[in-house]
Structure formats: structure tokens, C-alpha cells
GULUM-443281 format. One record per residue (C-alpha): residue in three letters; x, y, z; residue number from 1. Coordinates in steps of 0.001 Angstrom, whole numbers, plus 500000, padded with zeros to 6 digits. Example, Ala and Ser with C-alpha at 12.3 -4.5 7.8 and 13.67 -1.06 7.14 Angstrom:
<r rest="ALA" east="512300" north="495500" up="507800" nr="1"/>
<r rest="SER" east="513670" north="498940" up="507140" nr="2"/>
END
This chain:
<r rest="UNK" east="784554" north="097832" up="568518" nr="1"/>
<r rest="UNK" east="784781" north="101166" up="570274" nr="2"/>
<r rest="UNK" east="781335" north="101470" up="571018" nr="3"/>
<r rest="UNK" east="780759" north="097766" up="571984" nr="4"/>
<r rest="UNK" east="783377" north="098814" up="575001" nr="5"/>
<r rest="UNK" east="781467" north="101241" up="576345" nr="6"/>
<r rest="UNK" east="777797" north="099466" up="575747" nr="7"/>
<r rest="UNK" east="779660" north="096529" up="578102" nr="8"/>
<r rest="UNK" east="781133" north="099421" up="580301" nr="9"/>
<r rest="UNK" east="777593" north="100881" up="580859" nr="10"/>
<r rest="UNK" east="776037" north="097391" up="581229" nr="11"/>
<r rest="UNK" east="778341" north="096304" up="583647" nr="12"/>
<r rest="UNK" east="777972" north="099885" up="585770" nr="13"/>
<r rest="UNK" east="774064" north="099480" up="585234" nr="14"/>
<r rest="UNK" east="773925" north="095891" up="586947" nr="15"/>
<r rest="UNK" east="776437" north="097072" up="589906" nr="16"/>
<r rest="UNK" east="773595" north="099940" up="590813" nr="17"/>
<r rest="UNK" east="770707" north="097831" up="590402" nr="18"/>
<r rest="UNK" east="772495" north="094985" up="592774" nr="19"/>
<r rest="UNK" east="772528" north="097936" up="595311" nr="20"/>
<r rest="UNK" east="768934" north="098827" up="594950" nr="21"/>
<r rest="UNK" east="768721" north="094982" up="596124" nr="22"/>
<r rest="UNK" east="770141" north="095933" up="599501" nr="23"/>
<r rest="UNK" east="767673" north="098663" up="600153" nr="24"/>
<r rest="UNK" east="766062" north="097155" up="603413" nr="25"/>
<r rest="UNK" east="762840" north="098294" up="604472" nr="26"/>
<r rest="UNK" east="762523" north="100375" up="607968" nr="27"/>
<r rest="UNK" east="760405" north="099524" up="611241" nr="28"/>
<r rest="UNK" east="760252" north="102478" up="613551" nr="29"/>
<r rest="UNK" east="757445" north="102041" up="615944" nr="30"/>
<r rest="UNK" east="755609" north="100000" up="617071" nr="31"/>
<r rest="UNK" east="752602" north="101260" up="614949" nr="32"/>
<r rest="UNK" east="755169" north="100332" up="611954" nr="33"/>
<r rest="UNK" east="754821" north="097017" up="613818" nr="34"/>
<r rest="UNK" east="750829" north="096774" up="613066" nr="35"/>
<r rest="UNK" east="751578" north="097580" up="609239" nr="36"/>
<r rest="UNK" east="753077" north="093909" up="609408" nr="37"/>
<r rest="UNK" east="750843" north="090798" up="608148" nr="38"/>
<r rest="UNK" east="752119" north="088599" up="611165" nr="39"/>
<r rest="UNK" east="749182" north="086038" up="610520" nr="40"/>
<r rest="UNK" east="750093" north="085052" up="606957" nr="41"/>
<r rest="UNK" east="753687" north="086595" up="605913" nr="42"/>
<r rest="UNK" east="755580" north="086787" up="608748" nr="43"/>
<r rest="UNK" east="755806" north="084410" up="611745" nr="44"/>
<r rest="UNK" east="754431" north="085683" up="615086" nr="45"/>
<r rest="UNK" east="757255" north="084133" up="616871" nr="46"/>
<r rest="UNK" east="759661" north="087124" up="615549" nr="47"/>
<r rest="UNK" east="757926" north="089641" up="617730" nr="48"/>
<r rest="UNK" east="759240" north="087293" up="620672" nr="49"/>
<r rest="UNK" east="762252" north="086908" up="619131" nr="50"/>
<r rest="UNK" east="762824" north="090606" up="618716" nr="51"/>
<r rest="UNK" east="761253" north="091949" up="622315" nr="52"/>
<r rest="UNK" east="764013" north="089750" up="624301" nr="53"/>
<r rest="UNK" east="766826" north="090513" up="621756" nr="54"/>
<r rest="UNK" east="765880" north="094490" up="622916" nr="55"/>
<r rest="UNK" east="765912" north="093711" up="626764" nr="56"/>
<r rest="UNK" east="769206" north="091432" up="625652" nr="57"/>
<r rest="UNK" east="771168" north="094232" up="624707" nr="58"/>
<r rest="UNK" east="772674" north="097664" up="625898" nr="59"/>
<r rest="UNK" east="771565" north="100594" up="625153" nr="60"/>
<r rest="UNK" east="773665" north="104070" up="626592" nr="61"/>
<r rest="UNK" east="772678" north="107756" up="626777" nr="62"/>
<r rest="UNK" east="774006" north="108350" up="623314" nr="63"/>
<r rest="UNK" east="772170" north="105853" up="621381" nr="64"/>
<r rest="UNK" east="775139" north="103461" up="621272" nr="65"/>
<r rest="UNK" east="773967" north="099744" up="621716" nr="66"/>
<r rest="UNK" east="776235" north="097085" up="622890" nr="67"/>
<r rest="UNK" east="775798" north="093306" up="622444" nr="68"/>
<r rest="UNK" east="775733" north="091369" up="626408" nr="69"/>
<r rest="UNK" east="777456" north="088118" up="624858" nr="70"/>
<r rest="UNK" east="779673" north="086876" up="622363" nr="71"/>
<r rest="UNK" east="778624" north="086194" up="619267" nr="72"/>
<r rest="UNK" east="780941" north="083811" up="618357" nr="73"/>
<r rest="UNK" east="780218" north="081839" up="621254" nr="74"/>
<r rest="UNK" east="776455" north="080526" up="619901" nr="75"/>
<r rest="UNK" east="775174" north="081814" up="622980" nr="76"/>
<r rest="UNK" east="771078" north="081926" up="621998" nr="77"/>
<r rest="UNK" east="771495" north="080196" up="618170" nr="78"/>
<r rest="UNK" east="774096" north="082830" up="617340" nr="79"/>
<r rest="UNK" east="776674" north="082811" up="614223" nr="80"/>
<r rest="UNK" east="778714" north="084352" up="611559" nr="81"/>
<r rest="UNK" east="776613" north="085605" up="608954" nr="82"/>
<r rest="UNK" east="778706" north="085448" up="605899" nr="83"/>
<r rest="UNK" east="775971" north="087362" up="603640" nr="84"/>
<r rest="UNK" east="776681" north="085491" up="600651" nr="85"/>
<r rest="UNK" east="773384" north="086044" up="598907" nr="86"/>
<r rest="UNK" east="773798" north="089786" up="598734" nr="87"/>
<r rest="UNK" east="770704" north="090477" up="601128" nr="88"/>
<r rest="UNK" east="772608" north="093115" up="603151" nr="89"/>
<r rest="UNK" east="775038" north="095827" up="602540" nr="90"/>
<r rest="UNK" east="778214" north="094107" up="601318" nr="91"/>
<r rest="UNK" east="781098" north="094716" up="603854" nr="92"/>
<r rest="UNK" east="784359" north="095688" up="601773" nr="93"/>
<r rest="UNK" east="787735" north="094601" up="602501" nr="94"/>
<r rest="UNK" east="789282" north="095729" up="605570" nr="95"/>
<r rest="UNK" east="785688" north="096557" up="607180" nr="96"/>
<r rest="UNK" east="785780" north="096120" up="610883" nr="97"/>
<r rest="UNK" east="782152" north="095279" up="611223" nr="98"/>
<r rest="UNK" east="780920" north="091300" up="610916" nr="99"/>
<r rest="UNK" east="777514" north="090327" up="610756" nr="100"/>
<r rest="UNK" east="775959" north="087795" up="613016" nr="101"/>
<r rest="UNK" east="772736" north="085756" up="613364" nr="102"/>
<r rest="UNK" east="771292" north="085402" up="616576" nr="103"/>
<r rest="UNK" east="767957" north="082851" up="617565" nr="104"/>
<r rest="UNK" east="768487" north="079544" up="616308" nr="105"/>
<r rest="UNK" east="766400" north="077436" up="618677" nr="106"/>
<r rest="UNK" east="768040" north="074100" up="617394" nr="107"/>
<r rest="UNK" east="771593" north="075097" up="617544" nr="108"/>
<r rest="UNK" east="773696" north="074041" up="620333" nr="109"/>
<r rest="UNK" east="774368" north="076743" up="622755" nr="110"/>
<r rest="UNK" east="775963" north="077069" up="625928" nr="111"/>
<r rest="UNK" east="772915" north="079725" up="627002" nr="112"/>
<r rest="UNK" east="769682" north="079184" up="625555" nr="113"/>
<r rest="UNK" east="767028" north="081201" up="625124" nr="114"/>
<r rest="UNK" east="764420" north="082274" up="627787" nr="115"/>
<r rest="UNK" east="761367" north="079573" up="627639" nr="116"/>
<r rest="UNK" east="758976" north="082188" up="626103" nr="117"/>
<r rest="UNK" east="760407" north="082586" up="622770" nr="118"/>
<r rest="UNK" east="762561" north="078414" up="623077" nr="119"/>
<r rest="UNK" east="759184" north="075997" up="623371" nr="120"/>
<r rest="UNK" east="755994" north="079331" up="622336" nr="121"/>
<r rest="UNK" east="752540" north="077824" up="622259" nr="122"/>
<r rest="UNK" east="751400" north="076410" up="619161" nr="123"/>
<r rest="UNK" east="749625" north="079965" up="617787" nr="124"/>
<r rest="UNK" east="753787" north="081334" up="618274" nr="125"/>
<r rest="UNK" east="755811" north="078895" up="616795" nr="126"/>
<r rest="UNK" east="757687" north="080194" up="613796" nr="127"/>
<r rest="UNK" east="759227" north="076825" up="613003" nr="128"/>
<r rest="UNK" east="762659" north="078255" up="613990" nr="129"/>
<r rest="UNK" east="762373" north="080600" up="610150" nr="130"/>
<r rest="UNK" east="763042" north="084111" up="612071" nr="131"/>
<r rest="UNK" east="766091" north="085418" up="612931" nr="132"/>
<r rest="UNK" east="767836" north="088648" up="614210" nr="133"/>
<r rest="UNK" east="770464" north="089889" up="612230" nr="134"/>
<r rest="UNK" east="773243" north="092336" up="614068" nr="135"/>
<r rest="UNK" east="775907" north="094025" up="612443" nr="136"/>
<r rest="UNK" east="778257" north="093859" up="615037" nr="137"/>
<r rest="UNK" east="782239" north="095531" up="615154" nr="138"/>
<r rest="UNK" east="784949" north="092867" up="614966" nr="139"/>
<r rest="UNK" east="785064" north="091221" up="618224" nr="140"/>
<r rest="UNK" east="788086" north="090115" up="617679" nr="141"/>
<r rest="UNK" east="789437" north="093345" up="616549" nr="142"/>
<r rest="UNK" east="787662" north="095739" up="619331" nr="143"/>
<r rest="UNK" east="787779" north="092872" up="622500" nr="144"/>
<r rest="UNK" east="785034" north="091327" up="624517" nr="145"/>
<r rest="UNK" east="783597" north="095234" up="626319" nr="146"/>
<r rest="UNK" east="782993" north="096671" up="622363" nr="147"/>
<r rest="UNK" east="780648" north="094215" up="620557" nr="148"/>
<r rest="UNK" east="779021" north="097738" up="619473" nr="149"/>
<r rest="UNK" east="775800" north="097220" up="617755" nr="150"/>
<r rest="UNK" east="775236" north="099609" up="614437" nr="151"/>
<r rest="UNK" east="772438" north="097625" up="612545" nr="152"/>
<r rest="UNK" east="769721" north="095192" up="613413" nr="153"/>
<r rest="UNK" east="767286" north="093012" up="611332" nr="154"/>
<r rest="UNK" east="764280" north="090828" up="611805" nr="155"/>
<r rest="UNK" east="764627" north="088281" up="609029" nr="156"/>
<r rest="UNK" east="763119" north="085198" up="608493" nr="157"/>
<r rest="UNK" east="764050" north="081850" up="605835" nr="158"/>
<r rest="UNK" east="761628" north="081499" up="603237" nr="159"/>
<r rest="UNK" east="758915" north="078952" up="604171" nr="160"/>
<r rest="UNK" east="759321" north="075351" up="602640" nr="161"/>
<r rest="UNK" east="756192" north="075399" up="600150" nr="162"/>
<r rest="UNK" east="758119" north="078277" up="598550" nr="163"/>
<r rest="UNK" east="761068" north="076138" up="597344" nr="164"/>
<r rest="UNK" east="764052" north="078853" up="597480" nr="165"/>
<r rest="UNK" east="766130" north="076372" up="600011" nr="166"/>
<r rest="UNK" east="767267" north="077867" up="603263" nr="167"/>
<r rest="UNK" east="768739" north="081560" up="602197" nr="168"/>
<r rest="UNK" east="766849" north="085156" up="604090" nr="169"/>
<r rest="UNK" east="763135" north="086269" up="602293" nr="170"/>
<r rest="UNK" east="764452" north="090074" up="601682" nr="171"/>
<r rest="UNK" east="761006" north="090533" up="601099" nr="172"/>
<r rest="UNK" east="760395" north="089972" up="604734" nr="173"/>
<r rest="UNK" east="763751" north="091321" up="606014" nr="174"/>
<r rest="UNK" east="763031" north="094449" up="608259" nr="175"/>
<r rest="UNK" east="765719" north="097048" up="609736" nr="176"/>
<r rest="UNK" east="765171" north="098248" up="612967" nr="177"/>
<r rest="UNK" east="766021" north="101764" up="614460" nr="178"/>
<r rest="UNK" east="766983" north="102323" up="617815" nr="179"/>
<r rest="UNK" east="763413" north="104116" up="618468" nr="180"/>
<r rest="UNK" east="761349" north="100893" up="617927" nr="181"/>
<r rest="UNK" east="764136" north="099057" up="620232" nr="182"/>
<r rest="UNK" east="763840" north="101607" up="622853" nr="183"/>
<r rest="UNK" east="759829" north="101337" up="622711" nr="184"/>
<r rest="UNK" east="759924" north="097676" up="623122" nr="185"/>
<r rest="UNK" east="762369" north="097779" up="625686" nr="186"/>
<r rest="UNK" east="759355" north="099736" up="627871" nr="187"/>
<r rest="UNK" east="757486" north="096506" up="627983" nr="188"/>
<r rest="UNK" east="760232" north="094241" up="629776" nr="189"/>
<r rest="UNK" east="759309" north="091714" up="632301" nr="190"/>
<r rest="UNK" east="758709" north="091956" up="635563" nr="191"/>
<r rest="UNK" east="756788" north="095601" up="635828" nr="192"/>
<r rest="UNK" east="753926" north="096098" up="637958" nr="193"/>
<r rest="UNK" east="750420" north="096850" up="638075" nr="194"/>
<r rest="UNK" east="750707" north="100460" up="637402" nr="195"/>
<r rest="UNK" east="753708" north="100477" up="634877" nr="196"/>
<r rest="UNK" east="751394" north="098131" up="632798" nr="197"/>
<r rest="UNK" east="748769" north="100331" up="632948" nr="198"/>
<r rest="UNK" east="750854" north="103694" up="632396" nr="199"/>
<r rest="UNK" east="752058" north="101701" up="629123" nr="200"/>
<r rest="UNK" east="748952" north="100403" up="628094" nr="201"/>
<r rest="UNK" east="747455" north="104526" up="628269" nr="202"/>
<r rest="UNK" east="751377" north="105633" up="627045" nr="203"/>
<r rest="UNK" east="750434" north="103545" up="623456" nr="204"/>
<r rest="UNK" east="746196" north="104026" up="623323" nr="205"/>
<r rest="UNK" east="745385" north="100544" up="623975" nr="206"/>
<r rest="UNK" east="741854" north="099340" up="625137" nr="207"/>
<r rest="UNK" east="743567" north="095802" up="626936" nr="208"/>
<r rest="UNK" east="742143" north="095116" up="630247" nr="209"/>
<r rest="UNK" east="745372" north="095056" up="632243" nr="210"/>
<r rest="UNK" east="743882" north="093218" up="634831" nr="211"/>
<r rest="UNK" east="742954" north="090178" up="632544" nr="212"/>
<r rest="UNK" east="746650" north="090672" up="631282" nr="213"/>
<r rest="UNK" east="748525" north="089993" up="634706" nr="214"/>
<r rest="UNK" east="746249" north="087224" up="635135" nr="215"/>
<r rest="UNK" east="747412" north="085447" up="632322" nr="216"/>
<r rest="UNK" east="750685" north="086522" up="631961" nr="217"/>
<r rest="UNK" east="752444" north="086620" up="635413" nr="218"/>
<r rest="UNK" east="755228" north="088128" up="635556" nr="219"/>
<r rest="UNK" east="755557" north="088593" up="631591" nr="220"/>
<r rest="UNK" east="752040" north="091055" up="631673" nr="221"/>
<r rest="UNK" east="753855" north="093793" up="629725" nr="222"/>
<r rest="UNK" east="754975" north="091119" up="626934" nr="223"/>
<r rest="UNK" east="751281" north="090347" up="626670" nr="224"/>
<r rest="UNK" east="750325" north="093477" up="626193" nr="225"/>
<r rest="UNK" east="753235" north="094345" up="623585" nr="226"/>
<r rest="UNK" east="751108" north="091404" up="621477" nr="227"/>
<r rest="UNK" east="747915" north="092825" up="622468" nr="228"/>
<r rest="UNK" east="748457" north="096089" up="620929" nr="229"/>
<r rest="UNK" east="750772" north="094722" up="617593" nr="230"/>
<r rest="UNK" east="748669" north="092014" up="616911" nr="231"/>
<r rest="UNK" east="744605" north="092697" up="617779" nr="232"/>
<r rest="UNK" east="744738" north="096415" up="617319" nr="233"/>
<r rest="UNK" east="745360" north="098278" up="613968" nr="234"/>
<r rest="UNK" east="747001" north="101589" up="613904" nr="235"/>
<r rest="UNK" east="744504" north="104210" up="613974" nr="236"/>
<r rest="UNK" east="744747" north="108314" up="613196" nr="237"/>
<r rest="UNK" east="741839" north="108922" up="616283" nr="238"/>
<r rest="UNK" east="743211" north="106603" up="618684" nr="239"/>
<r rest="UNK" east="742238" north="107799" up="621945" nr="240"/>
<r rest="UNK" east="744214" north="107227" up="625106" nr="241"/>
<r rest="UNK" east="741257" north="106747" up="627563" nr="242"/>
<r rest="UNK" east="739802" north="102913" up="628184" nr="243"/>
<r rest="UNK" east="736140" north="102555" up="626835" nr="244"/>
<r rest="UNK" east="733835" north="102565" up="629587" nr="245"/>
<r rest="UNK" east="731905" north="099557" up="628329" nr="246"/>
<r rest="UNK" east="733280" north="096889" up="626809" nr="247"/>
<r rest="UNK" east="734078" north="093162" up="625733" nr="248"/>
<r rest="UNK" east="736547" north="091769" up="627348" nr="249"/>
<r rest="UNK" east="739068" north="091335" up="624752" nr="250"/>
<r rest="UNK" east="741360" north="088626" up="626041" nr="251"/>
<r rest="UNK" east="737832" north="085989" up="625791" nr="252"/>
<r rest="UNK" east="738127" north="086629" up="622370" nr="253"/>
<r rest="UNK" east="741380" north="085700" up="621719" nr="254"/>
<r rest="UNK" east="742261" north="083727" up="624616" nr="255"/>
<r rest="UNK" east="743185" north="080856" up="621882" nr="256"/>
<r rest="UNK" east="746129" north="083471" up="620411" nr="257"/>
<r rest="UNK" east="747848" north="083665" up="624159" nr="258"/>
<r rest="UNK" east="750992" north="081951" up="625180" nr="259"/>
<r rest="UNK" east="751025" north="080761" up="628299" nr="260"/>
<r rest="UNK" east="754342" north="081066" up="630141" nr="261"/>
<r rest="UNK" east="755261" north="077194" up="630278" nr="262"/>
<r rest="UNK" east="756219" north="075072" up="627522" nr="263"/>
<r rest="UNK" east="754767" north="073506" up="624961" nr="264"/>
<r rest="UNK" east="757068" north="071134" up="623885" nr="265"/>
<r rest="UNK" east="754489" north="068596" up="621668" nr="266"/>
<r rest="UNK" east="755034" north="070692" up="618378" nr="267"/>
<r rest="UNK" east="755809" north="070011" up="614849" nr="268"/>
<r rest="UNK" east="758455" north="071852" up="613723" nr="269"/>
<r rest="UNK" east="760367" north="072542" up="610626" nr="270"/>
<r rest="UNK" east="764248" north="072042" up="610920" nr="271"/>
<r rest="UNK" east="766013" north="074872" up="609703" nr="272"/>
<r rest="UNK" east="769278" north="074583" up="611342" nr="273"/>
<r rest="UNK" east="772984" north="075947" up="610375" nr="274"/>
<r rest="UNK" east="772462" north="075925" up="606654" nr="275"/>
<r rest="UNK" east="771585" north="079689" up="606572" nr="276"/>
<r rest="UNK" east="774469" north="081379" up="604585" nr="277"/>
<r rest="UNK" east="773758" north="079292" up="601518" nr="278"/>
<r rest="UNK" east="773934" north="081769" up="598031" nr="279"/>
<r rest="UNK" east="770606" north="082503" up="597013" nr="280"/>
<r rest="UNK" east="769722" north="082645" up="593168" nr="281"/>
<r rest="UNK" east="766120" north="084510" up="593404" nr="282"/>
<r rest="UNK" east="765673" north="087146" up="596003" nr="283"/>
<r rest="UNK" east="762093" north="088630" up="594437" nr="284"/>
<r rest="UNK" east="759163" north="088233" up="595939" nr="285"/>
<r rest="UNK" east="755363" north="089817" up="596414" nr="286"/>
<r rest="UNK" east="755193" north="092258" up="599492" nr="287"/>
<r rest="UNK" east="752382" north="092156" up="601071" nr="288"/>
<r rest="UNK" east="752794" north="094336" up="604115" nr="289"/>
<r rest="UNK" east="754013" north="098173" up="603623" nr="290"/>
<r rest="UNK" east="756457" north="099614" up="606539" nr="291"/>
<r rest="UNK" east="758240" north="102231" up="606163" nr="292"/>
<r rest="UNK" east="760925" north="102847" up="603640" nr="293"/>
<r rest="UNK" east="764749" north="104114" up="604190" nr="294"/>
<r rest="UNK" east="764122" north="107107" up="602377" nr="295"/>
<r rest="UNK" east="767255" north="108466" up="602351" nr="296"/>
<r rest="UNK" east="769474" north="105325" up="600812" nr="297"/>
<r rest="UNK" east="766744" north="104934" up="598355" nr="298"/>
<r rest="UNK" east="767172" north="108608" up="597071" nr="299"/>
<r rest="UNK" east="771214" north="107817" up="596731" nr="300"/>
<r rest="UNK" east="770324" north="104395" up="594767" nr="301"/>
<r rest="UNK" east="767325" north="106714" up="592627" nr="302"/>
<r rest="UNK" east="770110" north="108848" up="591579" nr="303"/>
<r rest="UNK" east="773075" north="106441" up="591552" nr="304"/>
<r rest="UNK" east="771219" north="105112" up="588340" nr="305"/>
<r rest="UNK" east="770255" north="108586" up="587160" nr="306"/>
<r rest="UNK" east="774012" north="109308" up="586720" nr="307"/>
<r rest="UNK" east="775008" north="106275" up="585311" nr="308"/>
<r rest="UNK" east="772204" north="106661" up="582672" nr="309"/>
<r rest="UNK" east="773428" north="110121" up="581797" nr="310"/>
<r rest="UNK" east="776676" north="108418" up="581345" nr="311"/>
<r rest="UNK" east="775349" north="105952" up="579020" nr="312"/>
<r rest="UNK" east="773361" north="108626" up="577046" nr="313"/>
<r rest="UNK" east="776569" north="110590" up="577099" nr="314"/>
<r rest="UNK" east="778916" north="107734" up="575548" nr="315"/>
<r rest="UNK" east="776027" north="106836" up="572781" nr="316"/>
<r rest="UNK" east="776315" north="110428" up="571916" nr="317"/>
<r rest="UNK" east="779820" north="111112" up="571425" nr="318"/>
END
């Protein structure tokens, strides 16, 4: 009887560690990271919209602290609680002062929508409203309307509908983001000139013809380039900085990939509205692109279950 205690103690200790391995999120920290990411097939393109106006949304200070510009709880651009009931982010304990919210619901009611780029994409951008950002935000209520301090962000997305899992998160596609790959899209904001596109377009080694890129894009040149680079060209160890002499144009090729600034409000969309925090029974999945990994909380979970398999060994023993 003795021992069948402490086989059930170690089970029980076993399954909490392995639940935490769950959580382990993996890590985009560039925009190279960006390129590792199978946007075509996996992952919606619409999430790199999503993402690059949710960076030029929010504040970020001197010291690396980043602020929310709107209330949450308001469902200012698709935003809500995120009650995390399938387990695909850290839990928050009891007494936790942070919350975490979902922001980009394009069918949810909200007094401020979102700008028309990411709200009605062209057809080649629509992500059939499955991506989301995820912000782990402090307590509004607790810290007042000037704190919504930021300390975590995810792009997320709901599994597609031929997969059959219902409406939770894919945490095979769920992506943190540091403040580096925030602060790099948050070079490419709207409304730059000539010369800041092209000091960007050298700044990241791209071959784009900025010229075609104003012409297409207006005023949102530097968003087109931002796909430009994460979407036609693949991270590269020799990457030069200098624009080939001859060339292609580029943008003929894949004119047919390019959103054009109005809206395209003729397509067919999937409705995945405000049934997101449903529990979710099967969180596995095949990854097919590799970003980087947290290192670091992987290590604690690695030897998390290293020590409680000593302790098992231990208890068998004596």
C-alpha cells in the first residue's frame, strides 16, 4: 500500500511537469525568424498584418517597457479576456495581477475598428479571421487606465476547420514575440518617405525595387516592403546589402500576392467569432516551420523532470 502512494505521488508530479513542457512557446526574434515561418500553407499571411499594426499600436519607452494605447476591456479592434482555459499559456496563479487578452477579431463589435489594411486584405491576405494577438497585460483594473503594461505577446491563430479541433489556439502555431522583432517592425510604419524606404530596404539586404513599392503601396510602401522581404526572400548567410545591378523586376512576379490599399469586401470567410476560450482536449500537432526556441524555460522544464525522476528512482529504492 506504501509503495502504491508514492507510484501515484510520482505519477501525479510526473504529469504536472509534462503539462508545463506544454506551455513552452516557441520564440520569434527577427524578422529573419519571420522567413523560418511557412506563411503559405501553416500559417495565415494575414497575421503578419495583424502583428505590424499591433507594433505601431502600442508603446514602447527607453527601457523596453511597452504599454497598451486602449483598453482592452473595451473590444476596441476585436479585443477580449482571454481566460486560457486550454492550458496553451503559462497558467496565471491566484492573486496574479496580470490578465491575458485577445486582440483582432474582425467580426466582433467594436467601438474602433481596425485600420482597412488588415479589416477587408485582398483575397491572397485573408486569414479568415483564425489569427490573433495575444497580450499579457497587468490588471487594468488593478493598475488604472495609464498602466496597461505589456509583458508578453503572441501571434496565435484557431486551428483551421478541416482539422476538426473546434475553435481553441493551434499551440503548434502559437509564436512569442520579443521586444526586438516588435521594435524591427515598428521601423516599417506608414507614412515614411522615399529615402527611409530605401535606408530600410539596404538596413535588412533586400533586392525590392523601392520605386515599384511606393507605386503600389502609397502611403503604406514600408508595409509592402516588410512583406517583400518576409514573404519572397529566404534568409540567407551571404546576403549582401547592395541592390543587383541587373535585374527582374520583382513586384511583376508577384504582383498577384499584393494588397492593394482599398477593400476587398467580396470574400468568403470563415466565422470564427467569440467562441475562442473554449477547453481544448488535443493540443498536438506536426510543426512544420522551425523558429527559434525559448532556450532558457526549456532547460528549467528539461530538468524540472530530471528531478522528479530522481525522486521517483529514489522512492522505488528505499
Amino acid at each position: 500500500m506504501k509503495m502504491l502512494g508514492r507510484v501515484t505521488w510520482c505519477c501525479v508530479a510526473l504529469l504536472l511537469a509534462l503539462t508545463s513542457v506544454s506551455a513552452v512557446q516557441k520564440e520569434l526574434d527577427s524578422i529573419d525568424d519571420l522567413k523560418q515561418i511557412n506563411f503559405r500553407q501553416s500559417v495565415p499571411k494575414h497575421s503578419l498584418l495583424l502583428l505590424h499594426w499591433f507594433a505601431n499600436e502600442i508603446d514602447i519607452d527607453n527601457n523596453d517597457i511597452i504599454r497598451l494605447a486602449f483598453d482592452p476591456n473595451s473590444g476596441d479592434y476585436g479585443s477580449h479576456h482571454y481566460g486560457n482555459f486550454e492550458g496553451l499559456l503559462d497558467t496565471l496563479t491566484r492573486g496574479n495581477q496580470h490578465r491575458y487578452y485577445t486582440i483582432g477579431n474582425l467580426y466582433r463589435e467594436a467601438p474602433i475598428q481596425l485600420p482597412p489594411y488588415v479589416l477587408h486584405p485582398r483575397r491572397q491576405y485573408v486569414g479568415e479571421n483564425r489569427d490573433r494577438i495575444i497580450a499579457r497585460v497587468r490588471d487594468p483594473n488593478i493598475e488604472g487606465r495609464a498602466h496597461r503594461r505589456i509583458d508578453r505577446v503572441f501571434i496565435t491563430q484557431h486551428y483551421d476547420t478541416n482539422e476538426n479541433q473546434g475553435t481553441p489556439y493551434d499551440p503548434d502555431h502559437t509564436y512569442r514575440i520579443t521586444i526586438n522583432l516588435l521594435r524591427q517592425i515598428r521601423e516599417f510604419a506608414a507614412g515614411q518617405n522615399q529615402q527611409q524606404l530605401m535606408h530600410l530596404r539596404n538596413r535588412f539586404g533586400s533586392n525590392a525595387d523601392d520605386f515599384d513599392i511606393v507605386n503600389t503601396w502609397g502611403e503604406l510602401a514600408c508595409l509592402g516592403l516588410l512583406l517583400y522581404i518576409v514573404f519572397q526572400e529566404k534568409p540567407s548567410s551571404n546576403q549582401q546589402n547592395n541592390r543587383p545591378e541587373n535585374r527582374r523586376n520583382p513586384w511583376n512576379e508577384i504582383n498577384s500576392y499584393i494588397p492593394r490599399i482599398f477593400p476587398n469586401f467580396g470574400d468568403d470567410v470563415v466565422n470564427f467569432n467569440d467562441d475562442e476560450d473554449q477547453e481544448a482536449s488535443r493540443t498536438t500537432g506536426n510543426l512544420i516551420s522551425v523558429p527559434r526556441i525559448n532556450v532558457r524555460r526549456s532547460f528549467r522544464c528539461i530538468c524540472c523532470i530530471c528531478c522528479i525522476a530522481c525522486i521517483c528512482l529514489i522512492s522505488f529504492v528505499s
